[in-house]
C-alpha positions in Angstrom: -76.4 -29.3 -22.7 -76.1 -32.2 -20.6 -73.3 -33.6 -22.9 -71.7 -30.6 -22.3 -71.6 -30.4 -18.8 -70.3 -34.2 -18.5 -67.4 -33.1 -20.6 -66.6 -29.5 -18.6 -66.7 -31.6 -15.8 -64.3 -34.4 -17.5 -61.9 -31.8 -18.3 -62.0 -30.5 -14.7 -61.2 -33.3 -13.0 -58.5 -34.8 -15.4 -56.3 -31.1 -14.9 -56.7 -31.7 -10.9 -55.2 -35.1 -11.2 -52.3 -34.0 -13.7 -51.6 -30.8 -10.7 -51.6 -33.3 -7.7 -49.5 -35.8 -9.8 -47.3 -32.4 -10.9 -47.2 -31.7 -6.9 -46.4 -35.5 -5.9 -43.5 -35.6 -8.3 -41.8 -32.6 -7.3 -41.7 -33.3 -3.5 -38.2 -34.0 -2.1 -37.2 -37.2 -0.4 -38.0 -35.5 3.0 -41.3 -35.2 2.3 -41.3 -31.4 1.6 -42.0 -30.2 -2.0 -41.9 -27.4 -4.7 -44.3 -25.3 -2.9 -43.8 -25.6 0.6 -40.1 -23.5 0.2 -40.2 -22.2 -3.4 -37.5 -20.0 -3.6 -34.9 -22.5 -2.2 -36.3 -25.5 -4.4 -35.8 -23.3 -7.6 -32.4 -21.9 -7.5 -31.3 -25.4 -6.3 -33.0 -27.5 -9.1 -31.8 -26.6 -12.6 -32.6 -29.0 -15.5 -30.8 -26.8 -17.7 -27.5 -27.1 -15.2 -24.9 -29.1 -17.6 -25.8 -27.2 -20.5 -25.0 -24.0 -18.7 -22.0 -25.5 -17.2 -21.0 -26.5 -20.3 -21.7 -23.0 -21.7 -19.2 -21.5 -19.3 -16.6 -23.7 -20.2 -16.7 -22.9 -23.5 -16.3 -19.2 -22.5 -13.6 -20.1 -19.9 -11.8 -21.6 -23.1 -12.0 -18.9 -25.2 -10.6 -16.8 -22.4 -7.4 -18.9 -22.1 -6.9 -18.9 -25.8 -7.6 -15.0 -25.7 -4.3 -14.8 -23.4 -1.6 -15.4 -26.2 -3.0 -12.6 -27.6 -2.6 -10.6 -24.3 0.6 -12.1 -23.3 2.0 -10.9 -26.9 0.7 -7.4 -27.2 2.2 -6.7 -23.3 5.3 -8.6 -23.1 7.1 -10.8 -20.5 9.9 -8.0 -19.7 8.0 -5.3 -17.8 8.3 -4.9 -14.1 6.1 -7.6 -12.1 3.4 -6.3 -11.3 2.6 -3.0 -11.8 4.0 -2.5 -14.9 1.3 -4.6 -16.4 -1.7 -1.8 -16.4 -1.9 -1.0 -20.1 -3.2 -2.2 -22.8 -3.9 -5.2 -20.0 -3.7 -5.2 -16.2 -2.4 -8.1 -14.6 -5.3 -9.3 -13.3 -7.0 -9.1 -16.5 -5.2 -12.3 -17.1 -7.2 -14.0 -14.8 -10.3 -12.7 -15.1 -13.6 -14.7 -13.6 -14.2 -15.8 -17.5 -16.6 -18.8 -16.3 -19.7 -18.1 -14.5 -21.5 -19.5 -11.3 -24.5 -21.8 -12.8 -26.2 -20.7 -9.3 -26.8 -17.3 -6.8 -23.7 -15.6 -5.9 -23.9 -14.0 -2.7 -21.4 -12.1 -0.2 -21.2 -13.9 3.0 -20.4 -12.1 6.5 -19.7 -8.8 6.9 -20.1 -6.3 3.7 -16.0 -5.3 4.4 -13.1 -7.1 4.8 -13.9 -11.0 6.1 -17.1 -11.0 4.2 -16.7 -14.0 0.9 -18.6 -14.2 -2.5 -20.0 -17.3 -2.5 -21.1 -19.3 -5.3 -24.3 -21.9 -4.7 -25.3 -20.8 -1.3 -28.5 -21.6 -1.0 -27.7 -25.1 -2.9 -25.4 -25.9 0.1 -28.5 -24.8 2.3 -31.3 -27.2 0.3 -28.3 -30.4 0.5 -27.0 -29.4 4.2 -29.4 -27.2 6.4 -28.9 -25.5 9.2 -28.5 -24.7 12.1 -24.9 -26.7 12.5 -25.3 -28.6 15.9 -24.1 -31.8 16.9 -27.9 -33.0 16.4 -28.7 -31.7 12.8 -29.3 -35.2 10.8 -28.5 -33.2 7.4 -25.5 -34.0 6.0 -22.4 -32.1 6.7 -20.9 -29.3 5.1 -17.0 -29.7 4.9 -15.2 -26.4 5.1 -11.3 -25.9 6.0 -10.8 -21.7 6.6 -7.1 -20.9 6.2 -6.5 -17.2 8.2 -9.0 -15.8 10.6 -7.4 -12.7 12.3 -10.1 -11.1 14.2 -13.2 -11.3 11.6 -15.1 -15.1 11.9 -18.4 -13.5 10.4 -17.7 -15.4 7.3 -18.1 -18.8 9.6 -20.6 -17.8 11.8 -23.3 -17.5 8.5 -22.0 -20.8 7.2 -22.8 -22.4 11.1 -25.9 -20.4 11.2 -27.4 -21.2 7.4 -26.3 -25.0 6.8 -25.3 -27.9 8.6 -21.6 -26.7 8.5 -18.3 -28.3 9.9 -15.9 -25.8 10.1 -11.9 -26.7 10.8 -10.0 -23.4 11.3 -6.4 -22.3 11.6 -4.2 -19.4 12.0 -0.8 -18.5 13.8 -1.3 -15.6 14.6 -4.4 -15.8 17.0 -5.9 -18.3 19.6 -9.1 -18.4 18.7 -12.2 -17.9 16.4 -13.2 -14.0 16.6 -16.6 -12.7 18.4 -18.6 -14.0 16.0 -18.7 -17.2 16.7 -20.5 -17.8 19.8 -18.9 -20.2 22.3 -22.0 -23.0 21.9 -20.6 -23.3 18.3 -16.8 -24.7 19.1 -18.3 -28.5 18.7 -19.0 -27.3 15.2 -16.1 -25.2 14.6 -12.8 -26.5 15.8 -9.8 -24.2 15.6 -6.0 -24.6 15.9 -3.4 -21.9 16.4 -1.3 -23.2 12.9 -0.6 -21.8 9.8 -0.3 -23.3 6.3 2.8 -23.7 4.3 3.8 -25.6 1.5 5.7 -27.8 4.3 4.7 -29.6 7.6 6.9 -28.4 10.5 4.8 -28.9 13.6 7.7 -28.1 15.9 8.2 -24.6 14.5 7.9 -21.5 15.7 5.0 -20.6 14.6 4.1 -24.5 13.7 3.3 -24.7 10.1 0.9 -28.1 8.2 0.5 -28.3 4.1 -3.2 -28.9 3.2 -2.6 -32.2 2.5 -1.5 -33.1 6.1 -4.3 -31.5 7.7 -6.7 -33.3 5.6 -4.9 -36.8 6.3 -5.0 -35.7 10.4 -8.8 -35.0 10.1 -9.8 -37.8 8.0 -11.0 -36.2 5.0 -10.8 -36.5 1.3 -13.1 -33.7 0.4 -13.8 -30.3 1.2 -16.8 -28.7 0.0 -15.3 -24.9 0.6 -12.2 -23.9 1.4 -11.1 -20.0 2.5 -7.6 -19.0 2.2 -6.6 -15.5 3.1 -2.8 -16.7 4.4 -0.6 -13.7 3.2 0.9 -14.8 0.1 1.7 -18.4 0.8 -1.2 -19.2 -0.6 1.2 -19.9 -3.9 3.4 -22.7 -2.0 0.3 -24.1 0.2 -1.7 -24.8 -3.1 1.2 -25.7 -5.1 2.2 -28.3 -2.8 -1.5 -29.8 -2.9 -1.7 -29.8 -6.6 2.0 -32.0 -6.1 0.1 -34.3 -3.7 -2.7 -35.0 -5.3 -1.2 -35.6 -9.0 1.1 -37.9 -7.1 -1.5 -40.0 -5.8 -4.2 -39.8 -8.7 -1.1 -39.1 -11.9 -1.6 -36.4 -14.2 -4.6 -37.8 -15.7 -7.7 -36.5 -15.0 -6.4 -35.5 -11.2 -8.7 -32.4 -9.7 -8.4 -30.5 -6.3 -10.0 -32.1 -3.8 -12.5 -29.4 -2.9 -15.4 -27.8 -4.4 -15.3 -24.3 -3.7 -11.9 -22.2 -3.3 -12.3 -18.6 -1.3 -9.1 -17.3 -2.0 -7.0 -14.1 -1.5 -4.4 -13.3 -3.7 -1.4 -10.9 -2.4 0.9 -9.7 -5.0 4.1 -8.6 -3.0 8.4 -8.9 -2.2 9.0 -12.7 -1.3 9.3 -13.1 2.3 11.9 -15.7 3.4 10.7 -18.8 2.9 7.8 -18.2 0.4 7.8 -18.3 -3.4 5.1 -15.8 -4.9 4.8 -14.8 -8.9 7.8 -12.4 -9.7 7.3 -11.9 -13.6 3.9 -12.6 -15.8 5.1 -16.0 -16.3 5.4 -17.5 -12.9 1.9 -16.0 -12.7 0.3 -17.1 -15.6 2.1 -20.8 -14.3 0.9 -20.9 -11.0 -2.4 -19.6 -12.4 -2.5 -22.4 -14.9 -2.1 -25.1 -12.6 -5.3 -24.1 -10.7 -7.5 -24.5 -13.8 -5.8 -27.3 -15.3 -7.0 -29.0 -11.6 -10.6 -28.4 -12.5 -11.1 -25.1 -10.7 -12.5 -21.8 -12.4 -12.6 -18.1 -11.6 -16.5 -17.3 -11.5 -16.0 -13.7 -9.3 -13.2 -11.2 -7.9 -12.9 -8.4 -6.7 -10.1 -5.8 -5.3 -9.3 -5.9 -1.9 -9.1 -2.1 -1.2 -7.8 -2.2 2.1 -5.1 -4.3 1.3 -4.1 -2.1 -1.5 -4.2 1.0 0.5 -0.4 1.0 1.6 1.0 0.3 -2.1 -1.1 2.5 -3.8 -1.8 -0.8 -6.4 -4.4 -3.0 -7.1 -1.9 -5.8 -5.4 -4.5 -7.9 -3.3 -7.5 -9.8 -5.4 -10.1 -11.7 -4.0 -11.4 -14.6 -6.5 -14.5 -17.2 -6.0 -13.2 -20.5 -7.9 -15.2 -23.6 -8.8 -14.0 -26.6 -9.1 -16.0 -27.7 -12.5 -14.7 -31.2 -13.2 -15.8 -33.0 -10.2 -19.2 -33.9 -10.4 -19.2 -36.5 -8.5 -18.6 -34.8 -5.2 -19.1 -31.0 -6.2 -22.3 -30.4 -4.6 -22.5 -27.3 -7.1 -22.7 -29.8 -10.0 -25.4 -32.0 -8.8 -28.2 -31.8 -11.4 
């Protein structure tokens, strides 16, 4: 009975060493751990994250071959775009094929100005908030292209991580009422909008994202919005040009990890170049991925399509996949 007892007790003691052990080795390098804020640690630490990300790929891949297939039962002769609806919509061209390896989650407000963000609470584990000018984390790099009068999507990202926000837009002064006034060391804004060109003198005064990044000493954005009225085709364009300049075809990604972005299908305005046939589209579409980034949401914008009738305006959440150095998303 004795013998017993010795061993019970053996047993005991050996499975409360292996759980502090268990608890030691799970704590972060801040000197919290895995059960002091369990739902953040989890959806943040994935040992099964390359094999998923790898897993998407392969689905992303299968969705680009799939598109021969498409582009050959539709046609490139029909009207641009609405007369691709049947047997495929033009959209279905670029569907979200990959998926986010983490939470998706709408930011700001439920309507229009609200994003779908990919990873948010990994950004909140690697830079928490509150953003303030004393906040030790580090910082959370994000450029928004096209404010208007909605900034709810900034204020959450000021309010949840350690976020650096640079904002600009033409055709307003200032960040909307969302963003409270003790914020504007966090969240700079310039009355500017983005173009495939810098013209600083114009009227209004236009910058390329390549320009802006060079003025504000950055080679990396974690997340960028973009909701700039169709010259969102020459403003990206034009980056994908600087970058494979600088870095050669090669291996060259977009130098950001997350891309918010509003697509407007519409008449050219003077001065902009936006898809006019399936294979501009498909192009311009193209060049995105073959940068590293992949479509892991959309979704219609249905105010925007209220005056054409059309499903013309599409919302997409893309990752950039190949950069796992600096990707924040990719970090196992």
């Amino acid at each position: 009975m004795a013998n017993r007892l010795v061993i019970i007790l053996s047993i005991f003691a050996a499975m409360l060493l292996l759980s502090t052990v268990t608890m030691k080795s799970t704590s972060r390098s801040d000197g919290s751990n895995f059960f002091t804020r369990p739902d953040r640690y989890l959806l943040s630490f994935d040992r099964q994250l390359h094999a998923k990300l790898a897993h998407a790929e392969s689905l992303w891949q299968q969705a680009v071959d799939d598109r021969e297939t498409m582009i050959s039962e539709s046609g490139l002769d029909k009207n641009f775009p609405d007369g691709y609806i049947y047997p495929y919509n033009v959209w279905d061209f670029a569907r979200p094929s990959f998926f986010c390896p983490h939470d998706l989650e709408r930011v700001g407000t439920l309507g229009d100005g609200g994003k779908v963000v990919c990873g948010m609470t990994r950004y909140e584990r690697e830079s928490p908030g509150p953003s303030t000018d004393t906040n030790t984390a580090q910082e959370l790099i994000v450029y928004s292209f096209g404010v208007s009068h909605d900034s709810s999507f900034e204020a959450a990202l000021l309010q949840r991580t350690n976020a650096r926000i640079w904002g600009y837009d033409y055709s307003v002064d200032s960040w909307a009422k969302e963003v409270p006034g003790h914020q504007y060391s966090r969240a700079s804004f310039k009355q500017l909008g983005i173009s495939g060109e810098t013209n600083t003198e114009g009227k209004p005064p236009m910058s390329t994202i390549k320009d802006l990044m060079t003025v504000n000493g950055h080679s990396y954005i974690d997340v960028v919005k973009m909701d700039i009225e169709g010259a969102e085709f020459d403003a990206l364009t034009s980056l994908i040009n600087s970058i494979k300049e600088e870095q050669g075809d090669y291996n060259a990604t977009l130098p950001f990890g997350q891309l918010l972005v509003e697509i407007h299908f519409m008449n050219e305005p003077p001065g902009f170049s936006i898809p006019q046939d399936l294979t501009q589209w498909l192009q311009w579409w193209s060049s995105l991925e073959d940068m590293g980034l992949r479509p892991v949401n959309n979704e219609d914008n249905w105010i925007g399509d209220v005056g054409s009738g059309k499903p013309r305006f599409m919302e997409y959440t893309l990752i950039n996949a190949l950069d796992k150095d600096r990707n924040k998303l990719l970090w196992a």
